[in-house]
BALOBA-1460 file (C-alpha; in Angstrom, 3 decimals):
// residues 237
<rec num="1" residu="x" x="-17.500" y="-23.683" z="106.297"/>
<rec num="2" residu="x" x="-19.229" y="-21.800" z="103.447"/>
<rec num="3" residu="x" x="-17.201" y="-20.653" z="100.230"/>
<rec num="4" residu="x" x="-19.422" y="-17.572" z="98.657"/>
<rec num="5" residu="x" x="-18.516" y="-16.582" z="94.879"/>
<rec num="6" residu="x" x="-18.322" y="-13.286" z="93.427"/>
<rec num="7" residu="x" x="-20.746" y="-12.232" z="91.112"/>
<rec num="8" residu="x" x="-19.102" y="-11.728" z="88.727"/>
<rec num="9" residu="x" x="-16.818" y="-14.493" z="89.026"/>
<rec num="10" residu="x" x="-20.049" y="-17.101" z="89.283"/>
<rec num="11" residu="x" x="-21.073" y="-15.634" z="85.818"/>
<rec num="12" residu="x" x="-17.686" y="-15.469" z="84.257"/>
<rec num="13" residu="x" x="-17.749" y="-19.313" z="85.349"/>
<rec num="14" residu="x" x="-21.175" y="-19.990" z="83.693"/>
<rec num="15" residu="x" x="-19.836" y="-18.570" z="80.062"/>
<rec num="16" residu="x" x="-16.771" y="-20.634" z="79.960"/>
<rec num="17" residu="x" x="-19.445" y="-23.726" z="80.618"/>
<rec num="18" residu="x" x="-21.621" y="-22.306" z="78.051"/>
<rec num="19" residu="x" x="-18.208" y="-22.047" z="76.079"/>
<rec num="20" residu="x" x="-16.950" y="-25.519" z="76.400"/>
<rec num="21" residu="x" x="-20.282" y="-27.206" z="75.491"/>
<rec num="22" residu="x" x="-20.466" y="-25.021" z="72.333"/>
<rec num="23" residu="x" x="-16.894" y="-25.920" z="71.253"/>
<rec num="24" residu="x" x="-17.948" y="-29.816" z="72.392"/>
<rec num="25" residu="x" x="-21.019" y="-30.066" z="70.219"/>
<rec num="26" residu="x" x="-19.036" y="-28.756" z="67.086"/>
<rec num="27" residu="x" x="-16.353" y="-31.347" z="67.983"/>
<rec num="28" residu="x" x="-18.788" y="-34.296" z="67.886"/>
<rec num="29" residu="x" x="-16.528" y="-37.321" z="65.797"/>
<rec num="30" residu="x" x="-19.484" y="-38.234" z="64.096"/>
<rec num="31" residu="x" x="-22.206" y="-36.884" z="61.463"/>
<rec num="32" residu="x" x="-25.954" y="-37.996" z="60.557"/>
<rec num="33" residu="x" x="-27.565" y="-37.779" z="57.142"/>
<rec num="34" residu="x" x="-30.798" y="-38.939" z="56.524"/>
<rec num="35" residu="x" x="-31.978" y="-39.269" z="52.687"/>
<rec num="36" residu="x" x="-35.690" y="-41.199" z="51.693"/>
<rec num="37" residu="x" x="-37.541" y="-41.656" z="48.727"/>
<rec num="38" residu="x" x="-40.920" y="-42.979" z="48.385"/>
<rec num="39" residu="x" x="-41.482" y="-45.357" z="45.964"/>
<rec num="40" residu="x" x="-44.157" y="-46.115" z="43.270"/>
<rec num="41" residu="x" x="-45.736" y="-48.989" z="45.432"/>
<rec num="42" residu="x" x="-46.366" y="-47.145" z="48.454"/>
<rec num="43" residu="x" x="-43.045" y="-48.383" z="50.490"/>
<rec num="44" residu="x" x="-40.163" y="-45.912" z="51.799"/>
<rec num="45" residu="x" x="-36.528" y="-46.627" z="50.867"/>
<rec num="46" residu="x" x="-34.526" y="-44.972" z="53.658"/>
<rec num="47" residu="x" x="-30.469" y="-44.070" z="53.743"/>
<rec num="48" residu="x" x="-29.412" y="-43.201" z="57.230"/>
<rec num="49" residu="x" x="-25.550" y="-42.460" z="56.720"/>
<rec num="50" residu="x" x="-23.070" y="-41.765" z="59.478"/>
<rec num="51" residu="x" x="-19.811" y="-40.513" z="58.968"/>
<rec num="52" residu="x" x="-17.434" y="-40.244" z="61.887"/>
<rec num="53" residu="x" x="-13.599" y="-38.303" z="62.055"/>
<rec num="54" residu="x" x="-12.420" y="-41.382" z="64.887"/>
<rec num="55" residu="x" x="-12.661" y="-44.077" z="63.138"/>
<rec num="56" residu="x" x="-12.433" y="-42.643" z="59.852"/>
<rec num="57" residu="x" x="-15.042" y="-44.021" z="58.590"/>
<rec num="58" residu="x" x="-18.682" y="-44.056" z="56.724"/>
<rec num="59" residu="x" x="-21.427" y="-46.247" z="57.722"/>
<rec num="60" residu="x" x="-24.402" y="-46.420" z="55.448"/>
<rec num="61" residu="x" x="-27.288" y="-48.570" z="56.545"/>
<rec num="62" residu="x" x="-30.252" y="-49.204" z="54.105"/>
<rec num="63" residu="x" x="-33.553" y="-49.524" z="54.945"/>
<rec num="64" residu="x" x="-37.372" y="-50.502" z="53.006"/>
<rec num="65" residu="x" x="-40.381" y="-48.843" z="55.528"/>
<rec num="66" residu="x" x="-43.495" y="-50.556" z="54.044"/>
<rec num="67" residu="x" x="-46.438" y="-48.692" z="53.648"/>
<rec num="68" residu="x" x="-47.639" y="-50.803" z="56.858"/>
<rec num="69" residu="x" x="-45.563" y="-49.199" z="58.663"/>
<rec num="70" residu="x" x="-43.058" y="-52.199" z="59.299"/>
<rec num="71" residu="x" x="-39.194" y="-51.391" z="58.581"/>
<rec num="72" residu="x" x="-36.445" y="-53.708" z="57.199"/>
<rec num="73" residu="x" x="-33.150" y="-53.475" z="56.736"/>
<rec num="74" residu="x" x="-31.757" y="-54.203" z="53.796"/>
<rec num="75" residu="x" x="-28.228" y="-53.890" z="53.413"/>
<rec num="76" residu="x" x="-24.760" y="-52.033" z="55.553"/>
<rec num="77" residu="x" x="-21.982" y="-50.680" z="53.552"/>
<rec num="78" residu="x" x="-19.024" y="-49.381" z="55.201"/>
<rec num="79" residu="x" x="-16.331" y="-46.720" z="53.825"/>
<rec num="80" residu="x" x="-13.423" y="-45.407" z="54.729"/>
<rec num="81" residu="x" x="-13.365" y="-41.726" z="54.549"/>
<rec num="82" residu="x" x="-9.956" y="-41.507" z="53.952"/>
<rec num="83" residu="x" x="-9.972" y="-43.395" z="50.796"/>
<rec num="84" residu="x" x="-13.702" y="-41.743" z="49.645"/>
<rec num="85" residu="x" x="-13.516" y="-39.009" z="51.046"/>
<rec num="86" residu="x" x="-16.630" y="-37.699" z="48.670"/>
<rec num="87" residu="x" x="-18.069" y="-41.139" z="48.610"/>
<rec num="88" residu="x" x="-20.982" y="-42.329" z="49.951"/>
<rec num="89" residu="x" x="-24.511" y="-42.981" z="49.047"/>
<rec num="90" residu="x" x="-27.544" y="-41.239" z="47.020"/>
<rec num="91" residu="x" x="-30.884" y="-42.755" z="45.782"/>
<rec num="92" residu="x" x="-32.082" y="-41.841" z="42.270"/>
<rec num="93" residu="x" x="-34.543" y="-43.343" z="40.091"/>
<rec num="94" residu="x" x="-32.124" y="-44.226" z="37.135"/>
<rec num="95" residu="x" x="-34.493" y="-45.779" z="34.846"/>
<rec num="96" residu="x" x="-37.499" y="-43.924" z="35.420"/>
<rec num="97" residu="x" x="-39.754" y="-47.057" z="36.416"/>
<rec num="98" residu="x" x="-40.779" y="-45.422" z="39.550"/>
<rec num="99" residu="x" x="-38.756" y="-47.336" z="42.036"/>
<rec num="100" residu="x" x="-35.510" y="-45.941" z="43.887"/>
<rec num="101" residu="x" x="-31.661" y="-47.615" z="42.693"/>
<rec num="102" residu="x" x="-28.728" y="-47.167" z="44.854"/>
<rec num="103" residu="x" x="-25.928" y="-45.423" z="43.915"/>
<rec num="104" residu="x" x="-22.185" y="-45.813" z="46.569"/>
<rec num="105" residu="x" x="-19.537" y="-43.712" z="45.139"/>
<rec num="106" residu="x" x="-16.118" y="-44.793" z="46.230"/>
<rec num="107" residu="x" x="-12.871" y="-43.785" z="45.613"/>
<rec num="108" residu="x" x="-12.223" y="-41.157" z="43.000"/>
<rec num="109" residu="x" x="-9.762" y="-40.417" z="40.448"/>
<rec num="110" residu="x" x="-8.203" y="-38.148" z="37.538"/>
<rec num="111" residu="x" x="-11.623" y="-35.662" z="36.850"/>
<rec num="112" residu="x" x="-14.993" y="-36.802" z="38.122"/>
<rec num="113" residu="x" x="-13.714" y="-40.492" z="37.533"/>
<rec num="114" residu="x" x="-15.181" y="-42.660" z="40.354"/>
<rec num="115" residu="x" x="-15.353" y="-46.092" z="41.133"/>
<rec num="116" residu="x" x="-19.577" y="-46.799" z="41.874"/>
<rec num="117" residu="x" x="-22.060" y="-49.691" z="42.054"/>
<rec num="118" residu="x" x="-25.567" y="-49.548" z="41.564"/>
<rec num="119" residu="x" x="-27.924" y="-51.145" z="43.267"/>
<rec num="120" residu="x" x="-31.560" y="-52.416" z="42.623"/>
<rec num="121" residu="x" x="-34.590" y="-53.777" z="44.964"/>
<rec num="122" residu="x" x="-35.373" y="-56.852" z="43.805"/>
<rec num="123" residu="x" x="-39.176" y="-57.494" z="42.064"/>
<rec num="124" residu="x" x="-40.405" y="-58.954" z="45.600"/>
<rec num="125" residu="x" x="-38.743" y="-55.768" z="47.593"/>
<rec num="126" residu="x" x="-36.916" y="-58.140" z="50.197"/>
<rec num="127" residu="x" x="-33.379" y="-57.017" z="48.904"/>
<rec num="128" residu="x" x="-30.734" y="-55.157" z="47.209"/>
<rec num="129" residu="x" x="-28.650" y="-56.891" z="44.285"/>
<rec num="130" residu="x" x="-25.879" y="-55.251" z="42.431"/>
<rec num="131" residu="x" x="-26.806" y="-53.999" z="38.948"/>
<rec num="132" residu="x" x="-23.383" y="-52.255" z="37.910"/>
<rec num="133" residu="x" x="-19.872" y="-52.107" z="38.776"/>
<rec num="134" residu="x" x="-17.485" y="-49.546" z="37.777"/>
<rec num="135" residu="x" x="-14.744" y="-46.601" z="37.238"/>
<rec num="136" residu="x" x="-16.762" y="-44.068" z="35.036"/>
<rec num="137" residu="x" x="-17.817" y="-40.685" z="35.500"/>
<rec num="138" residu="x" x="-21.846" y="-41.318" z="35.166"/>
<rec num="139" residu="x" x="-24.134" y="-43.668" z="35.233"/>
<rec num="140" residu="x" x="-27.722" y="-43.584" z="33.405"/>
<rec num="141" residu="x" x="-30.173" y="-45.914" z="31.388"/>
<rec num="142" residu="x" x="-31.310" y="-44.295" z="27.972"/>
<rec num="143" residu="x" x="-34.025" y="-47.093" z="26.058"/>
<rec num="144" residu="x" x="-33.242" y="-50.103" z="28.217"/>
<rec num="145" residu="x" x="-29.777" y="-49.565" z="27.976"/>
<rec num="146" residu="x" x="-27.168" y="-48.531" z="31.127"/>
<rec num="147" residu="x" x="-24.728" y="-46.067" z="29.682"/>
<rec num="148" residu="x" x="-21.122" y="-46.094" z="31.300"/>
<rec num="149" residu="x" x="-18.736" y="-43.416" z="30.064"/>
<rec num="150" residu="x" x="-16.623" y="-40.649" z="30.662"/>
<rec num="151" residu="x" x="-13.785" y="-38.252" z="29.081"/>
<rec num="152" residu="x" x="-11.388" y="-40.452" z="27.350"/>
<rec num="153" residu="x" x="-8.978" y="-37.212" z="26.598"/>
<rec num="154" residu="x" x="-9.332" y="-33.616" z="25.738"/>
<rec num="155" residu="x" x="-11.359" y="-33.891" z="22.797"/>
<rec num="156" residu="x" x="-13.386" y="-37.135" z="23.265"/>
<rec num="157" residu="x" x="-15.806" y="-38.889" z="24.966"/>
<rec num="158" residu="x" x="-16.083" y="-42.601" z="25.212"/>
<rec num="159" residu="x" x="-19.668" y="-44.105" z="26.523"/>
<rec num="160" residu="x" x="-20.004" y="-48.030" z="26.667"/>
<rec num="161" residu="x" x="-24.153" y="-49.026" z="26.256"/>
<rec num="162" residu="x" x="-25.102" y="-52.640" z="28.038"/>
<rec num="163" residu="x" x="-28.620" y="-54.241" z="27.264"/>
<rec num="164" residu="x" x="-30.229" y="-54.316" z="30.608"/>
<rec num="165" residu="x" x="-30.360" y="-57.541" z="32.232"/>
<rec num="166" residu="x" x="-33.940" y="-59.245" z="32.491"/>
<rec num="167" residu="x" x="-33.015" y="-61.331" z="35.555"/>
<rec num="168" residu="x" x="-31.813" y="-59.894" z="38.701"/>
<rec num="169" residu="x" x="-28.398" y="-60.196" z="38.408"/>
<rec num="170" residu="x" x="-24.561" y="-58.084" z="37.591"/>
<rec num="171" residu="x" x="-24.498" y="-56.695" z="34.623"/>
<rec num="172" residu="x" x="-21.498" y="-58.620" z="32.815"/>
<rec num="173" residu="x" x="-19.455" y="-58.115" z="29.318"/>
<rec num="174" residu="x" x="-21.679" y="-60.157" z="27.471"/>
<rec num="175" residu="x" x="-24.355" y="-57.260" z="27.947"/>
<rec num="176" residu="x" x="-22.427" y="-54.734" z="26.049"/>
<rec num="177" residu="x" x="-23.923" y="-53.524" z="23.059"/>
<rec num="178" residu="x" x="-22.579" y="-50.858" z="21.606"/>
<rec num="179" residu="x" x="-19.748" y="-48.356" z="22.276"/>
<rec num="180" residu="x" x="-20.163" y="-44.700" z="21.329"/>
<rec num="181" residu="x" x="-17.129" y="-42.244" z="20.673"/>
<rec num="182" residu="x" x="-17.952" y="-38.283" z="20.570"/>
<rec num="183" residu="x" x="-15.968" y="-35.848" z="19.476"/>
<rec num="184" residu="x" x="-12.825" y="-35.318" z="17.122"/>
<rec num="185" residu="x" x="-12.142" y="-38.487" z="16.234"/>
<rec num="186" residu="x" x="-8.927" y="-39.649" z="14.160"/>
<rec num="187" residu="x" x="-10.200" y="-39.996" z="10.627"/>
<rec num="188" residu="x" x="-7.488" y="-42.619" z="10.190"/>
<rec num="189" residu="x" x="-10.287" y="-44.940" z="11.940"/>
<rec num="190" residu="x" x="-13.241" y="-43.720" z="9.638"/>
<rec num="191" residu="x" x="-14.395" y="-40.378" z="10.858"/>
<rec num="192" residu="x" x="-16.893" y="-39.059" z="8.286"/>
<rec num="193" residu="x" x="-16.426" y="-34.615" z="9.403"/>
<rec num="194" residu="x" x="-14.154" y="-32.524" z="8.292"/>
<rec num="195" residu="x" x="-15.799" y="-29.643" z="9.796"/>
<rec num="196" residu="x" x="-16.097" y="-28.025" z="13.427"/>
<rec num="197" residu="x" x="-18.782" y="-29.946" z="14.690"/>
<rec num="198" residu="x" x="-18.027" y="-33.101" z="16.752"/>
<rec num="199" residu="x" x="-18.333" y="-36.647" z="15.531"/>
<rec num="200" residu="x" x="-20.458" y="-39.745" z="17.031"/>
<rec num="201" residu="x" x="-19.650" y="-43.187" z="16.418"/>
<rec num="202" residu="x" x="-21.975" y="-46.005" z="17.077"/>
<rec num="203" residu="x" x="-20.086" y="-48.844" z="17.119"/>
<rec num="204" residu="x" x="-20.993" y="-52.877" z="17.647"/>
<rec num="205" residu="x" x="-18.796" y="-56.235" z="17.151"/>
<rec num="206" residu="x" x="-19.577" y="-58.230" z="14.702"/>
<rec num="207" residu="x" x="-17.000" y="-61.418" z="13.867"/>
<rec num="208" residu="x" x="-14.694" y="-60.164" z="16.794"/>
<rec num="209" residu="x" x="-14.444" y="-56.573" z="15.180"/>
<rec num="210" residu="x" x="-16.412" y="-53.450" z="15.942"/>
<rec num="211" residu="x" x="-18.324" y="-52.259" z="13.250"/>
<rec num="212" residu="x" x="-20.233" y="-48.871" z="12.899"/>
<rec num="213" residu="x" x="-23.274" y="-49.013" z="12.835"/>
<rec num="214" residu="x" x="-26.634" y="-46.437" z="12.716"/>
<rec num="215" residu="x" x="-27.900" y="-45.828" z="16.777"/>
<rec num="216" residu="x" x="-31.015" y="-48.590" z="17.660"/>
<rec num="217" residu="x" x="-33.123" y="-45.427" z="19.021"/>
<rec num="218" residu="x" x="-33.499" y="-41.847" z="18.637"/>
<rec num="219" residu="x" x="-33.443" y="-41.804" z="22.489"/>
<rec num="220" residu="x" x="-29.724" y="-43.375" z="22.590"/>
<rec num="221" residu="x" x="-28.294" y="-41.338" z="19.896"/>
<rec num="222" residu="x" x="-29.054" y="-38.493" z="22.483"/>
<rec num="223" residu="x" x="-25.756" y="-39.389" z="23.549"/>
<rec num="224" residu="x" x="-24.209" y="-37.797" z="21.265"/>
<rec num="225" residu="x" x="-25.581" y="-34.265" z="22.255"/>
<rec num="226" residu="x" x="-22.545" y="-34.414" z="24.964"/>
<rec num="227" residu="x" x="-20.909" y="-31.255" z="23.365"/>
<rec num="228" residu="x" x="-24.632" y="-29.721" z="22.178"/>
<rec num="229" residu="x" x="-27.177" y="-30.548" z="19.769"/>
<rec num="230" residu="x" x="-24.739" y="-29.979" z="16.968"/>
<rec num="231" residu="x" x="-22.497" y="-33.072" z="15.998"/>
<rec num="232" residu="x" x="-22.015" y="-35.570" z="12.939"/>
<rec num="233" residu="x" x="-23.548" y="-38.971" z="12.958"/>
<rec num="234" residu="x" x="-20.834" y="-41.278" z="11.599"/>
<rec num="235" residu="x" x="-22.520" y="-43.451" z="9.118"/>
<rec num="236" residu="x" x="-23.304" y="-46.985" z="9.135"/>
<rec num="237" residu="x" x="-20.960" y="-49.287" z="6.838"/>
């Protein structure tokens, strides 16, 4: 025996199919992000990130496409979204030499306090060390030097400068050169302005003290210029 539909029943049918796929594509558990940057040398970094609602979790997987055309993987992080959930992975050329770094934001506090690593291809390209590990709010290199900082209240800002290691390796404590302090800074502790503009402080250590001291380059005292161009260099004793 033969069941015929109605019409309009048959089409009514069709739009709650039509329905239900709609409403099961937007409920997919998972996401897909794609981010490349070519690099000076010809060869392709590639950051193919998924991030999924069951598990809650990120996976990043990192990848070098030569210029030949063959791809390697290079490294797999995994998150949990929960605990980042703004984390995850971006490539920038933080030193300007023409060749990708890796930067995973994790877990995030007070502000735009983070923790991150940075990572860097090694000189033959057949892996990723880590450069830099850290809670700070940015992470750049000024002159050779990776500068680590955030707000350190509501009036200050406190950067930490470390000499950029030669060897491919962690940056450690021994690498830190210099700390720099901008804004209105307790002039119980030597600040040199009594006026409205904002103080820097270059400091170093010297005989297990810090000591101020003048900025090594024009291009780090740009640090200062956090609250503008205007500010008061603390002078060298």
């Amino acid at each position: 025996m033969r069941l015929h539909q109605h019409p309009k029943t048959a089409a009514l049918f069709t739009l709650m199919l039509g329905l239900s796929a709609a409403f099961g594509a937007r409920a997919t558990p998972c996401e897909d992000k794609l981010q490349q940057a070519r690099q000076r040398d010809g060869n392709t970094i590639i950051v193919s990130t998924r991030e999924c609602t069951r598990p809650t979790e990120r996976r990043i997987t990192v990848s070098l496409q030569r210029a030949s055309g063959a791809q390697t993987v290079l490294h797999r992080f995994r998150q949990s979204t929960d605990r980042a959930p703004t984390g995850g992975a971006t490539l920038k050329d933080i030193d300007g030499d023409g060749f990708s770094e890796l930067e995973l934001t994790g877990a995030c506090g007070s502000g735009s306090v983070c923790q991150r690593a940075l990572y860097k291809l090694n000189a033959a390209g057949t892996e990723l060390f880590l450069l830099y590990a850290g809670g700070t709010s940015e992470v750049e290199v000024i002159s050779g030097y990776l500068i680590e900082g955030g707000k350190a209240g509501c009036c200050t800002w406190h950067f930490q400068a470390y000499k950029l290691p030669s060897q491919a390796r962690l940056i450690k404590d021994t690498d830190l050169h210099y700390r720099i302090d901008v804004g209105l800074l307790d002039a119980a502790i030597g600040a040199s302005n009594d006026g409205p503009s904002p103080d820097c402080r270059f400091t170093t250590k010297s005989a297990n003290r810090w000591v101020v001291v003048a900025p090594p380059s024009k291009a780090l005292e740009k640090v200062c210029e956090v609250y503008g161009p205007d500010y008061v260099l603390d002078k060298a004793r």
